[in-house]
C-alpha positions in Angstrom: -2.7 3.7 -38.6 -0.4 1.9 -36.0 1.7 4.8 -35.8 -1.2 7.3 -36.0 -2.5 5.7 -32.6 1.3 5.7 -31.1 1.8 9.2 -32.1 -2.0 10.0 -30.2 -0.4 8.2 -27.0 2.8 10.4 -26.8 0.8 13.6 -26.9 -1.5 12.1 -24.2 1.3 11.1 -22.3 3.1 14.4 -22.2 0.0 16.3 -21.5 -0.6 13.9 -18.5 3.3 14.4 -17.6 2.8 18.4 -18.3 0.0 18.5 -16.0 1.8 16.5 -13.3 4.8 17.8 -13.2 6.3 20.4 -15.7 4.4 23.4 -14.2 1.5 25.3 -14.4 2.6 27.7 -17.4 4.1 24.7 -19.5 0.7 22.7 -19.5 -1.5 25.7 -20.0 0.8 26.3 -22.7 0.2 23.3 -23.9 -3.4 23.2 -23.8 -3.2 26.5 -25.8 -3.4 28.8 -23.3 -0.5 31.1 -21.4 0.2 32.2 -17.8 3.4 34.0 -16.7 5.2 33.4 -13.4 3.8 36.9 -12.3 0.5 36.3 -12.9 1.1 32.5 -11.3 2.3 33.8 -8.2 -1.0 36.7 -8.2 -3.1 34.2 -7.9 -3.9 34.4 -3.9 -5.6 32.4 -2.0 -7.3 29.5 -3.8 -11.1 29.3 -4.8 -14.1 28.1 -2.0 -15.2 24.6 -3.4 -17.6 22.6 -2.2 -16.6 20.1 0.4 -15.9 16.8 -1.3 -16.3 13.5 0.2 -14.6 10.6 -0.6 -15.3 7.2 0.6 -12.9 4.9 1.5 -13.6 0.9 1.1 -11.3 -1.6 2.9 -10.9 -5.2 3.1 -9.8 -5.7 6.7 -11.5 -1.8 8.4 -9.8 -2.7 11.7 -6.7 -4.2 11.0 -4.2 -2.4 12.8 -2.2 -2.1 9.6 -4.3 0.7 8.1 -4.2 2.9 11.4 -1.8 5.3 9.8 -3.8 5.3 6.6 -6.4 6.6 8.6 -4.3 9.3 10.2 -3.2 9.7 6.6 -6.8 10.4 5.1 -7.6 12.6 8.1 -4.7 14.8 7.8 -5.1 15.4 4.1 -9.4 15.9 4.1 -8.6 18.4 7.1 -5.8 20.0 5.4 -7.9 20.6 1.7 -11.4 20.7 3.6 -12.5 17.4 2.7 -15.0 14.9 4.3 -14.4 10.6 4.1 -15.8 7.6 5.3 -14.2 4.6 6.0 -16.3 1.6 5.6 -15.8 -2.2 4.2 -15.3 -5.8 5.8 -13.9 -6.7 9.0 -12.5 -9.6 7.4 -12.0 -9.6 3.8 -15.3 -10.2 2.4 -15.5 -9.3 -1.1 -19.2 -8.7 -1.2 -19.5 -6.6 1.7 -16.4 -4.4 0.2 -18.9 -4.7 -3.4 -21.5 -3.6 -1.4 -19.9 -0.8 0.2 -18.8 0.7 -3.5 -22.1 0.4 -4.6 -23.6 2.1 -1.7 -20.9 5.2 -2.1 -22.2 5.2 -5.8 -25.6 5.6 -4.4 -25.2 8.0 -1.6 -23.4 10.2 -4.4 -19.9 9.8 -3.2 -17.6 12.3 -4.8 -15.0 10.0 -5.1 -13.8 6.5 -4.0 -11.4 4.4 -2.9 -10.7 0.8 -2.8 -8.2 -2.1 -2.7 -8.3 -4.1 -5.8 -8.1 -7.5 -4.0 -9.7 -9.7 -6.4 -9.4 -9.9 -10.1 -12.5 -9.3 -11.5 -15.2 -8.8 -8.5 -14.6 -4.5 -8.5 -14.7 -4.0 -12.5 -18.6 -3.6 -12.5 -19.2 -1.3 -9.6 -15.8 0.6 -10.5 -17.5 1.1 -14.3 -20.4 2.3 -12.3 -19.2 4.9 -10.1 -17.1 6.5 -13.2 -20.5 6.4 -15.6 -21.9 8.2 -12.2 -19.0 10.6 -13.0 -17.5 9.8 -9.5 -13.6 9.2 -9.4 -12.5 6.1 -8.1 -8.8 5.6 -6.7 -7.4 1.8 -6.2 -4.6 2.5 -3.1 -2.8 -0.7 -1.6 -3.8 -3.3 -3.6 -4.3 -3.1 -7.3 -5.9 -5.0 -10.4 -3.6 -7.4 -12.0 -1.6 -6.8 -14.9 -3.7 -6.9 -18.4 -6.9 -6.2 -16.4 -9.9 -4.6 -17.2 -10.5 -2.5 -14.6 -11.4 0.8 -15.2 -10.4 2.7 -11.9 -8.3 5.9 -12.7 -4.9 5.6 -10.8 -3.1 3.3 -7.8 -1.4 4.2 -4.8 0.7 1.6 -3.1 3.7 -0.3 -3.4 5.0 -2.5 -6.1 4.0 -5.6 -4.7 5.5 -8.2 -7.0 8.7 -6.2 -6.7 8.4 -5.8 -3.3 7.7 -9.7 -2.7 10.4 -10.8 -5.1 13.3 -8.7 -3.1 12.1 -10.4 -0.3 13.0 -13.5 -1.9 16.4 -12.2 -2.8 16.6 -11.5 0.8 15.7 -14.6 1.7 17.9 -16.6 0.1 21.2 -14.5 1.0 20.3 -15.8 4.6 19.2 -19.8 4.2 21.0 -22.1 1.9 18.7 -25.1 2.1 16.1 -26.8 4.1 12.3 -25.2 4.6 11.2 -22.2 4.4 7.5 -21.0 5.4 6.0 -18.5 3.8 2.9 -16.8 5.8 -0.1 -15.3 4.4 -3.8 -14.4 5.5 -5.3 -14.8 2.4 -4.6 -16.5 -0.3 -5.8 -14.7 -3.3 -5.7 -11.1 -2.9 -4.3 -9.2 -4.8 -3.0 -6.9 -1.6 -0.3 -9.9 -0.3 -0.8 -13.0 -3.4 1.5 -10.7 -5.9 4.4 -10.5 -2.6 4.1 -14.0 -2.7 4.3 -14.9 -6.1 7.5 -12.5 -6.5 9.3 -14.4 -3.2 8.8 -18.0 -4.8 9.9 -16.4 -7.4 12.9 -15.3 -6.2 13.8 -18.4 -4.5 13.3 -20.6 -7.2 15.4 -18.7 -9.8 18.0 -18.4 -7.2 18.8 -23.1 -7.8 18.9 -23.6 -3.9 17.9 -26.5 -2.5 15.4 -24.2 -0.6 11.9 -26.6 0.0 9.0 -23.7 -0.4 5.8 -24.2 1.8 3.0 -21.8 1.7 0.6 -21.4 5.1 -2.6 -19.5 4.6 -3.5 -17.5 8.5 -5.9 -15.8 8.5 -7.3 -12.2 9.1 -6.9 -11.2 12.3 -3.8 -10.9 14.1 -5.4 -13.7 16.6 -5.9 -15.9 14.2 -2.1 -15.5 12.3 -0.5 -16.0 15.9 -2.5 -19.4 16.3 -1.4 -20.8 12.9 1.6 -19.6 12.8 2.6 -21.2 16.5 0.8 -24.7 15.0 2.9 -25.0 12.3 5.9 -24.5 13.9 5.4 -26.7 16.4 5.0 -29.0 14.0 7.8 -28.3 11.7 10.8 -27.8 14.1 13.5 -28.5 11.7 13.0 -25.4 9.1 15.4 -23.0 8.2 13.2 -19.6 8.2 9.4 -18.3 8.3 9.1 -15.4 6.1 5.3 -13.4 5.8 4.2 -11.0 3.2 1.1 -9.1 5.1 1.4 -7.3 8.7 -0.5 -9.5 11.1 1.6 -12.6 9.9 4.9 -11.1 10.5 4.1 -10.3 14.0 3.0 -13.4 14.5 6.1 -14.9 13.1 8.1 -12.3 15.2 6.4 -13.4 18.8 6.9 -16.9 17.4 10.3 -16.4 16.5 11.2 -15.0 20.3 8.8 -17.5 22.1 11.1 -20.2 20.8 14.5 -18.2 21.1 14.8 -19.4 17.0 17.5 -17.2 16.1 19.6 -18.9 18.3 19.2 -22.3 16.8 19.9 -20.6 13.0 16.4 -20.3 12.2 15.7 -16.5 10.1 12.8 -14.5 9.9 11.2 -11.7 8.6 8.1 -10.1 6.4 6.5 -6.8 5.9 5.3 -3.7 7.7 5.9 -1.4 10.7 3.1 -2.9 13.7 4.6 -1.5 16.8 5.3 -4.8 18.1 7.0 -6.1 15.0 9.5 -3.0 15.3 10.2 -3.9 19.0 11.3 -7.7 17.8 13.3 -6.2 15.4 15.1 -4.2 17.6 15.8 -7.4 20.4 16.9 -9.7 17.0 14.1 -11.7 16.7 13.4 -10.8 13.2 16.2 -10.2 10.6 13.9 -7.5 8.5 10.8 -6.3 7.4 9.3 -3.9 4.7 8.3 -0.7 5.0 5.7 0.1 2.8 4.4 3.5 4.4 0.8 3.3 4.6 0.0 6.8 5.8 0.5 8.5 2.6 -1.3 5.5 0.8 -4.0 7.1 2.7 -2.9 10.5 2.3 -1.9 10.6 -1.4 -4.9 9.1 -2.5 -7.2 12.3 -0.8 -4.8 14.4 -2.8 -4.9 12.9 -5.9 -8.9 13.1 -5.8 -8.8 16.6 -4.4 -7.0 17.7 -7.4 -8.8 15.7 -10.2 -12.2 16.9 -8.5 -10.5 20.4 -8.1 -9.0 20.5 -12.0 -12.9 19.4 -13.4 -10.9 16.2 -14.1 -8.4 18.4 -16.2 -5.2 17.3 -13.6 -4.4 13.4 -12.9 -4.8 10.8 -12.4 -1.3 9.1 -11.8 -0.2 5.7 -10.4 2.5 6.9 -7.3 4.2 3.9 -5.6 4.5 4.6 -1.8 8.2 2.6 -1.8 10.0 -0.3 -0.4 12.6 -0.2 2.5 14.0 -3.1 4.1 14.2 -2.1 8.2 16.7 -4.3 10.1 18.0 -4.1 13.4 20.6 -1.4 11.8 18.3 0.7 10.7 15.0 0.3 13.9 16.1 2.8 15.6 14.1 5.7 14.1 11.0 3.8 14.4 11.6 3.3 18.0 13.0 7.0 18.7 9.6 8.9 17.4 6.2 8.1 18.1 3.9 10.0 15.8 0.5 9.7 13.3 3.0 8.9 10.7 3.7 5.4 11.9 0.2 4.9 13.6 1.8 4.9 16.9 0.0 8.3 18.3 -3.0 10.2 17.7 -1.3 13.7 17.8 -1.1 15.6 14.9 2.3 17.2 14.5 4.7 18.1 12.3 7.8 16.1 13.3 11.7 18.3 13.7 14.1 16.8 11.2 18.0 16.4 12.2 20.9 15.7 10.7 21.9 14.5 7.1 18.9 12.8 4.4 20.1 9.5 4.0 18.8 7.6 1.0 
């Protein structure tokens, strides 16, 4: 029976990988039917549909984080002839992101998507929308490992991983002493899993590195403030790290407030805020993470475009947005170009490419 059941799950799993990525011919093939690269490429232009919507739920709707996630979402409902809403909480409130899902469910939503911040709170209404037959999408933050929830697919970075090379990071630059670790809210699943993986990191590294964890908040107000207090009250540490946009701006402004690298003091955390990239140009900052939240945005309208397109035939797949340490060696790109891509323009353009691909 046990290998009945595994042999069931490798047929599944190279239809899925078929449909995803072998080509059209090899899946229909698959599924029993055939198609030649002639008649593939007859095809012409593809079929009217109706025009979708899909509603996005957030956790912090004006957070200047998810600006390029917008421009992402945009883009790709113009490009496939899409409609979205972007709706949530200003500030993390679980029920009003609950509430939002269920309203979507309601309103007869095509599809949905949501950050998976907390553990269990999104299983119900997520059950709900499929048994509505509406798709739902986690993108940015996802349910934990082992968990029950149902939705179909998650777009975003690895964000244990992701928080557990920061660790490594960290301790190639401090030795010993304190080391504060920033984050807006303890809990979510969007930032805890970055934290979990730097402590992590640090611990299994054996140095004498003293871990304290400083919850700030979320709005970039707010992060500044507590990030500013603590300092001021622990003068004598070695680095302040933060896993979540707002907190490493604020630990960047702190950072050159207080001229800390000179005195030995590192820093560094996650995402591209315009202001972050500028510190990290002058020094102030040793690195942060890019974690490209346009196509978070951007991939997820695809990947419910073709699932709503496909009758549910094509998809869903999980598709991690990356990881890439920027550092005063590599800012300059960020600082060259200002485009949609990076939330620092409203334009829509495509963007000239030069010289070699560097990986």
């Amino acid at each position: 029976m046990a290998q009945d059941k595994e042999d069931k799950g490798e047929v599944q799993g190279m239809r899925r990988g078929l449909l995803q990525g072998a080509g059209l011919s090899a899946a229909l093939a698959l599924l029993g039917g055939a198609i030649t690269p002639a008649q593939a490429a007859e095809g012409g232009s593809f079929p009217a549909h109706k025009r979708w919507k899909i509603v996005f739920v957030n956790h912090v709707t004006t957070n200047p984080f998810f600006v390029p996630t917008q421009y992402g979402i945009q883009d790709a409902t113009a490009l496939l002839g899409m409609d979205y809403q972007w709706t949530g909480s200003a500030n993390a409130d679980i029920a009003e992101m609950v509430n939002a899902v269920n309203a979507a469910v309601a309103a007869k939503a095509d599809a949905i998507a949501v950050p998976i911040v907390d553990p269990r709170a999104f299983d119900k209404p997520i059950q709900a929308a499929l048994d509505a037959g509406i798709p739902v999408f986690a993108y940015n933050a996802d349910a934990p490992s082992g968990s029950t929830n149902p939705r179909l697919a998650y777009i975003g970075q690895d964000l244990y991983l992701s928080g557990y090379q920061m660790g490594e990071r960290i301790v190639s630059l401090i030795d010993s002493g304190l080391v504060a670790l920033f984050i807006a809210t303890p809990g979510q699943l969007n930032i805890q899993p970055r934290l979990d993986g730097a402590v992590a990191a640090i611990k299994k590294s054996g140095k004498k590195i003293d871990v304290q964890t400083i919850a700030t908040g979320a709005t970039v107000n707010e992060e500044l403030s507590k990030i500013k207090s603590f300092y001021l009250g622990h003068q004598d540490l070695k680095g302040m790290f933060a896993v979540d946009a707002g907190s490493t701006q604020g630990v960047a402004e702190v950072m050159k407030e207080s001229s800390l690298p000179s005195k030995g003091v590192h820093g560094g955390g996650f995402d591209l805020l315009p202001r972050t990239v500028d510190l990290i140009h002058d020094g102030f900052l040793d690195f942060t993470i890019d974690q490209q939240p346009y196509v978070q945005g951007f991939y997820t309208v695809v990947e419910a475009f073709t699932f709503l397109a496909s009758g549910g035939l094509v998809g869903p797949a999980n598709i991690n947005t990356g990881l890439k340490f920027v550092t005063k060696g590599t800012v300059d790109p960020y600082l060259t170009t200002s485009t949609r891509y990076e939330g620092k323009s409203t334009k829509a353009q495509i963007v000239p490419r030069t010289g070699a691909i560097k990986g």
